[in-house]
N, C-alpha and C positions, 0 to 999 in steps of 0.2 A: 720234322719242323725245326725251323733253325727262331730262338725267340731272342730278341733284344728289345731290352726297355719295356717287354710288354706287347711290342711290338712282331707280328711274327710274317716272317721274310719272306716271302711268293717264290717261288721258284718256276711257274708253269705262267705262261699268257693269259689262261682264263682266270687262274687265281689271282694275278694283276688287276685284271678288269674289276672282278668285283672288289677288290682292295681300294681301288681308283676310284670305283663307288663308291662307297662309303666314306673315304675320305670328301671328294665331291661332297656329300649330303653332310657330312656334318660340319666343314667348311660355314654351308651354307643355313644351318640351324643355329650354330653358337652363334656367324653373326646375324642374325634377326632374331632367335629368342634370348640369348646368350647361353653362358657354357652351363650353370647353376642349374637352369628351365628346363633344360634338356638332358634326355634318356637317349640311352644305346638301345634300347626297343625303338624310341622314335626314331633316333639314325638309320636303323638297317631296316625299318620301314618306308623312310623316305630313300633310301638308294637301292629297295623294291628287292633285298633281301630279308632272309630271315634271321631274325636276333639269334639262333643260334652261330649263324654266319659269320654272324660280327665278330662272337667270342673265339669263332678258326682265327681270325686274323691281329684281334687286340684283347690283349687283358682285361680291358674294360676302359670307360670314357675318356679317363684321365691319358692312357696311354694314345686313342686317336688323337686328343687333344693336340700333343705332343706331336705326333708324325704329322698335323695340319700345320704347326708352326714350321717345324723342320721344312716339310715339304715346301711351303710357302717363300720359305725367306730364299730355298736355294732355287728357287725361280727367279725371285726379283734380282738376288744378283750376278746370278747366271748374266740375266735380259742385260745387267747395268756394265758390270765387267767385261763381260765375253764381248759386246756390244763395244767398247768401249778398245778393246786390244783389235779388233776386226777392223775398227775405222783406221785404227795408228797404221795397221799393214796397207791401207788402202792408201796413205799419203793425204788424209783429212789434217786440218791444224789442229795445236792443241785446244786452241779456243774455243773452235767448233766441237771437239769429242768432249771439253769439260762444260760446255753450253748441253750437250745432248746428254752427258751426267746427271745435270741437276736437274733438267726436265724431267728425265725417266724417274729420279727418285721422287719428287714431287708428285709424278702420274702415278706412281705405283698404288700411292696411297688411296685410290680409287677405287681400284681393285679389291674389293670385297671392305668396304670403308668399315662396313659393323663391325666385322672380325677383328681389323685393329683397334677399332674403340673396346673391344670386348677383354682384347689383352692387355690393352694400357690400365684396364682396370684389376681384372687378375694379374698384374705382376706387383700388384703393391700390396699382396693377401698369401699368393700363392708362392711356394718356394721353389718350385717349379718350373715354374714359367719365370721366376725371377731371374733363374740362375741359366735358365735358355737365354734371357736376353744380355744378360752378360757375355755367356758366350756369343751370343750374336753381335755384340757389339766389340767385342776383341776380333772378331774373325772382319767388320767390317773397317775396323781402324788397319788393322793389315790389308786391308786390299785397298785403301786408298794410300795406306804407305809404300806397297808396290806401284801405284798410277804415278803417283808423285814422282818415286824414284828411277822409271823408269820415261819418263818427258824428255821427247827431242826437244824441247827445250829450255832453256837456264830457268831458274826457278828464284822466287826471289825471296824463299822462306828459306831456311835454314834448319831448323829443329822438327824432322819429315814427322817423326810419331805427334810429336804435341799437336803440330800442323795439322795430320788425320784426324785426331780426337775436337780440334776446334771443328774441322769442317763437319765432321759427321755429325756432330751434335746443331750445328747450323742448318745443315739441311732439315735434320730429325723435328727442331723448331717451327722454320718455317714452313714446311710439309705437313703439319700435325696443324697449324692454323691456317694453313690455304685452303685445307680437305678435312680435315675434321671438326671444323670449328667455327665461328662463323668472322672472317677476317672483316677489316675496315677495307682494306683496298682487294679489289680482285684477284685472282690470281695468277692470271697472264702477267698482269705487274708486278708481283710479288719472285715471281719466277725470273723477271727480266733484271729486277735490282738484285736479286740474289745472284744472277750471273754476272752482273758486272762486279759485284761487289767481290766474289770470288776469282774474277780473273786478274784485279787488281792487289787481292791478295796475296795470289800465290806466283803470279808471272809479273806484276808491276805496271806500273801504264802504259809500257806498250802496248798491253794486248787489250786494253781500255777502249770500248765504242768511242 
């Protein structure tokens, strides 16, 4: 058994699957009971294992907890990033790949909407989860400081890290109140002024509708 973090590491297909179970189920119990209401008995009942099971694969709640964030985030930026270099090779504008950015970050937040409301609450308790989202938030300011810096075309910021840390937090703003929250204007709209507002940020009015 190879263990990290509590976490312990599959090495066979079928020990995947049910590892993928249970991450699955308790995905989907912290967000609708939240993470507090919820047992590793009731997890590895609801992904139709047995709690002994669970404890093969996690130390216990806290540590799925963990591999549900982890897991989670390196899908959405998997989807935004990797999404986002595959248009550059295909000869898409930049317009269009940071148009299709802030949509996807936007949409992400859809994707399992209780679970982030469940973390935005545990990271202002938990140290844990605080200190996940810090790394997750260094690990997303670099990857928009790579987008940045990597634009076929002129850019009209200058200072790329501060520039990452304004956008990501911008997105993070309006994303939390289009989808989590209950906004004054819809969120098609919400999404349409945040893309212009960002194209005129970071490319200048030419690339302005």
């Amino acid at each position: 058994m190879t263990w990290i973090n509590g976490e312990f590491e599959a090495k066979q297909q079928r020990a995947d699957e049910k590892k993928k179970k249970i991450l699955d189920a308790a995905l989907e119990m912290f967000g609708n009971e939240g993470y507090y209401k919820t047992t590793a008995k009731e997890i590895a009942s609801r992904a139709g294992v047995a709690t002994g099971t669970f404890y093969r694969y996690f130390k216990d709640k806290k540590a799925v907890l963990m591999a549900v964030c982890h897991r989670t985030d390196d899908e959405i930026s998997r989807e935004i990033f990797q999404t986002a270099a595959e248009l550059r090779k295909a000869g898409v504008s930049e317009r269009k790949i940071l148009d299709n950015i802030l949509e996807s970050a936007v949409k992400a937040h859809h994707m399992q909407k209780g679970f982030h409301l469940e973390i935005l609450s545990l990271q202002m308790r938990d140290k844990d989860i605080m200190s996940w989202v810090d790394d997750r938030e260094r690990k997303v300011f670099q990857s928009i400081t790579d987008f940045l810096r990597s634009s076929h075309e002129p850019l009209k910021i200058t200072d790329l890290k501060a520039a990452a840390e304004i956008i990501s937090y911008t997105i993070e703003t309006i994303a939390h109140r289009a989808v989590l929250m209950t906004p004054y204007t819809d969120e098609k709209r919400l999404i349409g002024e945040l893309q212009e507002m960002m194209a005129r940020y970071i490319y200048g009015d030419r690339f302005a509708d």
